[in-house]
N, C-alpha and C positions, 0 to 999 in steps of 0.2 A: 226535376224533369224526369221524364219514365225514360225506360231504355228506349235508343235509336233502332230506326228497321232500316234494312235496305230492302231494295224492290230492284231486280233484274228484269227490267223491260218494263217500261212504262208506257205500254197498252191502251186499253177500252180496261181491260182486267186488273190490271196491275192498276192502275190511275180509279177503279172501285177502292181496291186495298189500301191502297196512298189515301183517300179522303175517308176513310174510316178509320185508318192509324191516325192518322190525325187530329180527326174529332176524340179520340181515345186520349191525346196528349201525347200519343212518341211522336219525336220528330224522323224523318223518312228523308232517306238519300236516295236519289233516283241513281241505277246504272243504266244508262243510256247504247244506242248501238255505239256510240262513237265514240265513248268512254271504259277506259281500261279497269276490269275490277279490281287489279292492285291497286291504282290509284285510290280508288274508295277506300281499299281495303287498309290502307297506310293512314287515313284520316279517321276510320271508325274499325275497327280490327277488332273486336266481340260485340258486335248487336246484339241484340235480342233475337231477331228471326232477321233471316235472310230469303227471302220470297224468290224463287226464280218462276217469273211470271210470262214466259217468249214462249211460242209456236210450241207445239211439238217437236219440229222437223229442226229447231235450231235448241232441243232441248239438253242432249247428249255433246257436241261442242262448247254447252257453257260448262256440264259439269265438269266437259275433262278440263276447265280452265279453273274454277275456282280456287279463291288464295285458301292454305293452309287455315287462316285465322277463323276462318268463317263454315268451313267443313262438319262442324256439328251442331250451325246452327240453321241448318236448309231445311226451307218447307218446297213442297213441289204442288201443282195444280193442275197439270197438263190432263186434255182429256190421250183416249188410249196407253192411258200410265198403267203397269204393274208393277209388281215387285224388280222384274230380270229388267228395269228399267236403273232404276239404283245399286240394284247387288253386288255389281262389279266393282265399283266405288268404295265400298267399304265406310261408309256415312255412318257415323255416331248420330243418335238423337234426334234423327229423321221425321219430319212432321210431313204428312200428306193431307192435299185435301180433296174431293172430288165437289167440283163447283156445279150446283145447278141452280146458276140467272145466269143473263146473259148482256149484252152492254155494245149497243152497236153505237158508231158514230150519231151525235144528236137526237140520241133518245134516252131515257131513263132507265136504271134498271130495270131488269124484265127478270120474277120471280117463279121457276116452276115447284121445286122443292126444298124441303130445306137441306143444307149445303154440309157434309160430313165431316169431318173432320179427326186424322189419330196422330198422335205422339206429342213428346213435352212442349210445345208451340202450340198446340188444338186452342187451348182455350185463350192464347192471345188472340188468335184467329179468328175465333169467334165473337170473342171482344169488339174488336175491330169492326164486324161485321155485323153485330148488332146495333153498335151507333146509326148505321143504314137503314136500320128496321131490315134486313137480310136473316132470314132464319136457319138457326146453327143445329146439329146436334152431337157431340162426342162420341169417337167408339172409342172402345176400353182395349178390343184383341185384333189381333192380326187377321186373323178370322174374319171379322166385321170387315177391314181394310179392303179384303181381298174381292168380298163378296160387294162392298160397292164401288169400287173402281170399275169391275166387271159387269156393276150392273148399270154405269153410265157406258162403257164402252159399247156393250151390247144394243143401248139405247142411239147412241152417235151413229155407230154402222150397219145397224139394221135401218134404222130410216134414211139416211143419208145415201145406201147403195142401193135400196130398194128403191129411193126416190128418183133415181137419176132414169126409170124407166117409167113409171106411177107419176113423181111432179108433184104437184100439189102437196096438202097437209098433212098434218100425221094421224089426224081423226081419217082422213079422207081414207089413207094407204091402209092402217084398220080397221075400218068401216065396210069399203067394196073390192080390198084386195089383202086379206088378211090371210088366206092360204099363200099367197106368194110371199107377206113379209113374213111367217113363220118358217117358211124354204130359207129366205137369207138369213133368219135369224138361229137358223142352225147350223149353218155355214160359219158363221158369226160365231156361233157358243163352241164349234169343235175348235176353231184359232183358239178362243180365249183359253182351253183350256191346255192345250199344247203349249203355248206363249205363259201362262203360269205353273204350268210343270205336274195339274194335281185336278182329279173331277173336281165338279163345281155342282150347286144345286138349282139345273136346271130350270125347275117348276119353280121356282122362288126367285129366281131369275128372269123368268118371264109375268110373273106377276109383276114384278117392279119395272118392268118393260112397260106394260098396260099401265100402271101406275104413273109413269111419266107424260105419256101418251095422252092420259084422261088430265093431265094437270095441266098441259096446255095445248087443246086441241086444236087450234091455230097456227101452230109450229112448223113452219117451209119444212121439209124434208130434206132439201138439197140446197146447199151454199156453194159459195168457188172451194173449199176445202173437198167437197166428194170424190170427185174425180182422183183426186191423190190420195184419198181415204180406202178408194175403194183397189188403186194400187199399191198402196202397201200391204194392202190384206194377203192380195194374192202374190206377193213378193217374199212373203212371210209361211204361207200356204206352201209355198213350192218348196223353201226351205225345209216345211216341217214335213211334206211330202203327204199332203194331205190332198182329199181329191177337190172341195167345195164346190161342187158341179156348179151350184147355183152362180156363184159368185162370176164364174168362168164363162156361163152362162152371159149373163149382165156386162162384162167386157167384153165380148165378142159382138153384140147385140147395138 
């Protein structure tokens, strides 16, 4: 039998991940909300990968709990993940992935790009994800890491905060309102790049913006997460003591 995975949070996301490890041959321990991860972690105490699959907003509470045993074998997936998101932690062997499909209640995968993935866990990951027909690709550097994290974040909060005044698609919001989504999305690129600590490459940046955009032009702009997407920006903003008129703009509005 191949090594056990656990999966922290057993989702729409994490319940993708669970039936591709499985189709793979590892068997999968769900951690559940009601379920203590010592507990697991007393029953299988070195997986293979330990998937933390929950919200963002409940992303930072698992880390400061996980058991000792399991600490260098964590992948993370959350979208507005960077680096200052783990650092503090001091994680060995850290596997990141940045997901692009998506998995609502009673519908099937939904494919926009293929889904990246870095560190000694990538290519379980991948694995995993290809029994789905889910298309993978590995980075090698940090580099790479940084540059798509940032370029799904980019992607999440420029349509997501522009939509909550626009509506409609993401063809739509680039199509006859693309000077306004290039306003938040530089709103959007001076957090990122404050929030990772180092420039970023803009123009390559927003290629891959357009890139996501053209991959599936029928994509809502706006789900129930915006609204709180678009207050932590500026909760983050005021922090960093930035001015992001736009953004400030669109909360007042």
């Amino acid at each position: 039998m191949k090594p056990a995975i656990v999966i922290i949070g057993i989702g729409e996301i994490g319940g993708v991940f669970a039936r591709g490890f499985l189709r793979a041959g590892h068997p999968v321990y769900p951690v559940s909300r009601n379920l203590a991860m010592e507990t697991v972690a007393k029953e299988v105490p070195h997986p293979a990968i330990v998937l933390v699959a929950v919200a963002e907003a409940e992303l930072h509470p698992v880390l400061q709990q996980v058991p000792d045993s399991w600490q260098n074998h964590l992948a993370l997936l959350q979208n507005e993940l960077l680096p200052r998101d783990w650092q503090p932690y001091h994680f060995s062997n850290l596997t990141v992935t940045s997901i692009w499909f998506e998995k609502k209640p009673g519908q099937d995968v939904k494919i926009l790009l293929p889904s990246p993935a870095y560190g000694p866990g990538a290519h379980l990951l991948s694995s995993a994800l290809q029994t789905l027909a889910i298309p993978t690709h590995i980075l090698t550097t940090e580099t790479e890491l940084l540059f798509e994290l940032a370029r799904k974040n980019l992607y999440i909060l420029t349509t997501n905060i522009a939509g909550l005044i626009t509506g409609g698609d993401v063809a739509t919001l680039w199509g006859r309102h693309q000077a306004f989504a290039k306003r938040v999305a530089k709103d959007v690129l001076d957090l990122q790049e404050w929030l990772a600590g180092t420039s970023l490459p803009r123009e390559r940046l927003m290629e891959g913006l357009v890139a996501a955009i053209q991959a599936d032009p029928q994509h809502k702009c706006t789900g129930r997460s915006a609204p709180a997407r678009l207050e932590r920006a500026l909760q983050l903003a005021e922090e960093a003591d930035l001015e992001v008129p736009v953004l400030r703009e669109i909360a007042h509005r």
